[in-house]
C-alpha positions in Angstrom: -163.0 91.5 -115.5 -158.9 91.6 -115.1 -156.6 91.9 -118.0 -155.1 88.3 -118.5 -151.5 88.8 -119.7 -149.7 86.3 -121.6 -147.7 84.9 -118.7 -150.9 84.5 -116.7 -152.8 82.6 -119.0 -154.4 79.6 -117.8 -153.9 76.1 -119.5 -157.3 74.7 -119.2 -156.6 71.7 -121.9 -155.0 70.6 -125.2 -156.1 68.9 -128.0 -154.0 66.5 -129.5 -154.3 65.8 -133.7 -151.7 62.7 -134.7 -151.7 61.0 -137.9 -149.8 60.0 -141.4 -149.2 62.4 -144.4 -148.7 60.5 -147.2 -147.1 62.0 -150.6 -149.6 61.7 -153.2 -147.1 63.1 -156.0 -143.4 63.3 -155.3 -142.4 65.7 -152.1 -139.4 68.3 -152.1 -138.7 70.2 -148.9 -134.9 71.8 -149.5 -132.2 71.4 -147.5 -128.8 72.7 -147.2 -126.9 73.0 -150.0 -123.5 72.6 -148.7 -120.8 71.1 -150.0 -122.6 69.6 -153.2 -119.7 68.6 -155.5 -119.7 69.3 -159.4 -122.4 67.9 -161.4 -124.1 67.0 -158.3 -127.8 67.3 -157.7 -128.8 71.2 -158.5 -131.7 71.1 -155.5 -131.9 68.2 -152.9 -134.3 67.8 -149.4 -134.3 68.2 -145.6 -132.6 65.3 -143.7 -132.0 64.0 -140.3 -128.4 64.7 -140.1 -127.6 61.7 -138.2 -130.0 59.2 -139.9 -129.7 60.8 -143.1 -133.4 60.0 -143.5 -136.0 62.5 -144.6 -138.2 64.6 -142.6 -141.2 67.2 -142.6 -140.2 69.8 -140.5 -142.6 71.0 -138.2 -141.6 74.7 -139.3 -142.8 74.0 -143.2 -145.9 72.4 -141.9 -146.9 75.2 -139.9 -146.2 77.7 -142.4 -148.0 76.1 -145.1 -151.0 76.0 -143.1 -150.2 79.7 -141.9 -149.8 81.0 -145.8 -152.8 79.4 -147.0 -155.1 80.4 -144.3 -154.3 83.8 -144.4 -155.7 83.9 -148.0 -158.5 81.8 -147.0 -159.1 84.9 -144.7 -158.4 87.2 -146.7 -156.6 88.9 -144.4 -153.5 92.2 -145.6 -149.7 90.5 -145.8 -148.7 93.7 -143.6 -145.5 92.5 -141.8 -142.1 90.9 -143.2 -139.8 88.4 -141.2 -136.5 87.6 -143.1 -137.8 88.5 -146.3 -141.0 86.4 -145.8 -144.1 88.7 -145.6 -147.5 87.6 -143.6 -150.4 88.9 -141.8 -149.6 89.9 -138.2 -152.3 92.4 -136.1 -149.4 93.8 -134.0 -148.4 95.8 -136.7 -152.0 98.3 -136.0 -151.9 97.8 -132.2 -155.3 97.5 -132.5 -156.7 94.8 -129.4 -159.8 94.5 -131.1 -158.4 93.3 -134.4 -156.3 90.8 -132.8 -158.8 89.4 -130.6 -161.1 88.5 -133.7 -158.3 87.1 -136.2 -158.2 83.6 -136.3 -154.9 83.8 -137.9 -152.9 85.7 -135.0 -154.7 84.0 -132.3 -154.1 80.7 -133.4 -150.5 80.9 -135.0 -149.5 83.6 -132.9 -147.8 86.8 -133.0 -144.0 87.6 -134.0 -142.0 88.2 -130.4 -142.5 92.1 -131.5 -146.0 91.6 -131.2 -145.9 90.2 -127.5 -147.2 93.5 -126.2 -150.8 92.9 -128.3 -150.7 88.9 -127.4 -153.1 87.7 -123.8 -151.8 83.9 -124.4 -148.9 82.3 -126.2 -149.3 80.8 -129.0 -151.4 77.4 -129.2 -150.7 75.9 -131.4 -147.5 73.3 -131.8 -146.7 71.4 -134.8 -143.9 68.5 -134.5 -141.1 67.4 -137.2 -142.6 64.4 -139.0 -140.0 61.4 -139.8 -140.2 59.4 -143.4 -141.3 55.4 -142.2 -142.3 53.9 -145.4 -142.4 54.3 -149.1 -145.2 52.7 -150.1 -145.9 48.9 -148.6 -142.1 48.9 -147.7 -140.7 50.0 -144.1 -137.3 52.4 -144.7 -135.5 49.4 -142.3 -135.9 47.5 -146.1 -135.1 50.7 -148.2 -131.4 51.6 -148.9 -132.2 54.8 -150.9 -135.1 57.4 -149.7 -135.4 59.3 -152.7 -135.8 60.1 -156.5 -133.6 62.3 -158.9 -136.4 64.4 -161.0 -135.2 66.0 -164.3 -135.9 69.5 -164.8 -135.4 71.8 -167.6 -135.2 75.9 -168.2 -135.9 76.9 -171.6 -133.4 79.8 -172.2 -136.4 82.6 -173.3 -133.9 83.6 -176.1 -131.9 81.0 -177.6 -134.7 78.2 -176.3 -132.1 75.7 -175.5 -132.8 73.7 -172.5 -130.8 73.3 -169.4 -131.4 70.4 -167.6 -131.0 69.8 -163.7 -131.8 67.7 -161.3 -134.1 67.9 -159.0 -134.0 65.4 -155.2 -137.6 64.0 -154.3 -139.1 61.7 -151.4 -141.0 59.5 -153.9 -144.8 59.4 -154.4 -146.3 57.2 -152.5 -144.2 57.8 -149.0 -145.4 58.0 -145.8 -144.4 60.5 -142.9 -146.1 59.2 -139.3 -146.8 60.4 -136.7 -147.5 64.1 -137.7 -148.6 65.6 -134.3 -150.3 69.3 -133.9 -150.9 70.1 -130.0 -153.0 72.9 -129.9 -153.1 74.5 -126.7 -156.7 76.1 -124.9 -156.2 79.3 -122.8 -159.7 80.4 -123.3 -163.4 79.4 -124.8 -162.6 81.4 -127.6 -159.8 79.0 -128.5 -161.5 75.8 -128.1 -164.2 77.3 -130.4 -161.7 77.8 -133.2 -160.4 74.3 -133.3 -162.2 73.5 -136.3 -159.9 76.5 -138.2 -157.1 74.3 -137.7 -158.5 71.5 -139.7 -159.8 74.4 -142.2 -156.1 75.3 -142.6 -154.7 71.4 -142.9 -157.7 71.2 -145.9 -156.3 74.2 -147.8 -152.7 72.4 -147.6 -154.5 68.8 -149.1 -155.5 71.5 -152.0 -152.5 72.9 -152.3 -148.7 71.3 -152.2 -146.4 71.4 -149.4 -142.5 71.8 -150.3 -140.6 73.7 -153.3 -141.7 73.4 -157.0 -145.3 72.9 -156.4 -146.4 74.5 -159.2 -144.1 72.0 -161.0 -145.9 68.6 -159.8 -144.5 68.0 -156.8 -145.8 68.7 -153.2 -149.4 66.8 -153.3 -150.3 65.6 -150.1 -153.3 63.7 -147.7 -153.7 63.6 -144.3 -155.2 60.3 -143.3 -155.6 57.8 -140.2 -156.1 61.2 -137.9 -156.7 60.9 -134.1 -157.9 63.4 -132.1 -158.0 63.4 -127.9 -158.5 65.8 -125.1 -156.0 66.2 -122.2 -157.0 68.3 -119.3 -156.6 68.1 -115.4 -159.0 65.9 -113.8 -158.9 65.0 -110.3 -155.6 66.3 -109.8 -154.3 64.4 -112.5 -153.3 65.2 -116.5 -155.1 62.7 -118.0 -157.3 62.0 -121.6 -160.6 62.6 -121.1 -161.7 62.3 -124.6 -159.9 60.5 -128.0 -161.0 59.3 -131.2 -161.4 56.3 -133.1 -158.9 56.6 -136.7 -160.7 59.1 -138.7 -159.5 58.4 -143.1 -159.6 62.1 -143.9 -160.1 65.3 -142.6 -163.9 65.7 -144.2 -164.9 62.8 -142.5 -163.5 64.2 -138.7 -165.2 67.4 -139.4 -168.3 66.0 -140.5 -168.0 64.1 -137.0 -170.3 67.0 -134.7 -170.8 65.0 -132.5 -166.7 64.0 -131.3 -166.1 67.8 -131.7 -169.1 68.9 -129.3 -168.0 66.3 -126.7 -164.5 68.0 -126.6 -166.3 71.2 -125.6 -167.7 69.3 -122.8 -164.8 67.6 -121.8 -163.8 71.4 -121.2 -166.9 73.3 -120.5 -166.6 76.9 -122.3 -168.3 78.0 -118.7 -165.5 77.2 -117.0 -163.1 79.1 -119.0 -164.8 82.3 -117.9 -163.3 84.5 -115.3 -165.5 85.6 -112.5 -165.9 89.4 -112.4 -164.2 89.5 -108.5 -161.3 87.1 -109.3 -158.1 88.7 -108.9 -155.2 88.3 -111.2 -153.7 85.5 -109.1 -157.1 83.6 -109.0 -156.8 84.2 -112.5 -153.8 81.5 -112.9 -156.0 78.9 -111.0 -159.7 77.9 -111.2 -159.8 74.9 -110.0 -159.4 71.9 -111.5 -159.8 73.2 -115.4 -157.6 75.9 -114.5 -154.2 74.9 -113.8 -152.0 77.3 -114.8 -148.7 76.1 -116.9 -147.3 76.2 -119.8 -144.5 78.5 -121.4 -145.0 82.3 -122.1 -143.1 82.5 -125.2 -145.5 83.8 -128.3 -144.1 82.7 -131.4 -145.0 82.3 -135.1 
């Protein structure tokens, strides 16, 4: 069977996840603290810089969901990127490893780790705008946010010091969040559940700054799912969901997450044992082969 490098790998389908996050307790993700004047607010959040309204960035998102499931996995933090340390299996060279770690093959590799990778990495997560704060659209809101107060209790003297603390209240909702995850092989497809594994451990945990502190809790609801693959000569859906509330009851759904298999048959995604390296890049009408080499984390 032929090696299949990263720029070879086929695009047999993708597997589209949209929905609403909605901020359970108050949500700080930190922006940049530029120009803050005196007596000005000590931590604020991420904006659009033209809208000025709040975001998720995708970046965060994916992280979060990147931090907690390599716990989950119990996988070795071996590998640091701008004083941020994570799993990565490039660091052992070992093919083997890296072929069997859910982490690395869904997430993806640093660009150092390129050499190891045999697709780029599937999976895409999108920047996800504010829209409401509660029952109220932000076209009816003049201010986005809260001030929180904070104190640190000097360990010595025990005075407080208060500061303030910028929020996107409890109760807001962020739509559409989009994840496009990306199949280059059958083993792919067959770790789609992971992802919804890993957007679980984020419910459970907080997403943002000072989670540990009360802020951060969040739930995934109104969750879509469909299947776009070539067909006829055509990208088209070939599969999509009804609404799901929450992520246990999509995963309890077997049934929508066999037919997605079927929609691209794991037989398919095989390579024939006389295909050459260019037949590897197209086999047929599963098989088209496009999308972008670059392997990212």
């Amino acid at each position: 069977m032929p090696d299949i490098t990263v720029k070879q790998a086929p695009l047999y389908g993708r597997v589209i996840i949209t929905g609403q996050i909605v901020a359970i307790t108050g949500l700080h993700i930190g922006g940049n603290p530029a120009g803050i004047e005196i007596g000005g607010i000590d931590n604020i959040i991420i904006r659009n810089p033209i809208t000025r309204i709040p975001y998720i960035p995708g970046s965060s998102l994916k992280g979060k969901m990147r931090s907690l499931y390599e716990r989950y996995e119990q996988l070795p933090i071996n590998h640091t990127i701008d004083q941020v340390s994570i799993h990565s299996c490039h660091v052992d060279t070992n093919l083997a490893n890296y072929q069997k770690c859910n982490v690395c093959q869904i997430f993806g590799l640093p660009a150092e780790g390129n050499i190891l990778a045999t697709h780029p990495t599937p999976l895409i997560v999108r920047d996800v705008p504010l829209v409401a704060i509660g029952a109220q659209s932000i076209d009816n809101i003049d201010d986005f946010t809260e001030i929180k107060w904070e104190a640190v209790i000097d360990r010595i003297t025990a005075q407080a010091v208060p500061r303030q603390v910028e929020r996107v209240p409890e109760g807001s909702i962020f739509k559409s969040f989009e994840l496009i995850y990306n199949i280059y092989s059958a083993a792919l497809l067959q770790r789609l559940p992971q992802v919804f594994v890993a957007l679980q451990l984020v419910e459970d945990d907080y997403l943002g700054g000072l989670g540990s502190r009360g802020s951060g809790k969040v739930r995934f609801t109104e969750i879509q799912v469909m299947c776009k693959r070539k067909d006829n000569g055509r990208y088209k859906i070939v599969a999509e969901s009804e609404p799901y509330e929450n992520l246990d009851k999509l995963l309890s759904d077997e049934a929508f997450l066999q037919g997605i298999e079927k929609q691209i048959p794991i037989s398919s995604l095989q390579p024939k044992e006389n295909e050459t390296d260019v037949e590897s890049k197209s086999t047929g009408d599963h098989g088209e082969a496009i999308g972008s080499p670059n392997s990212e984390v």
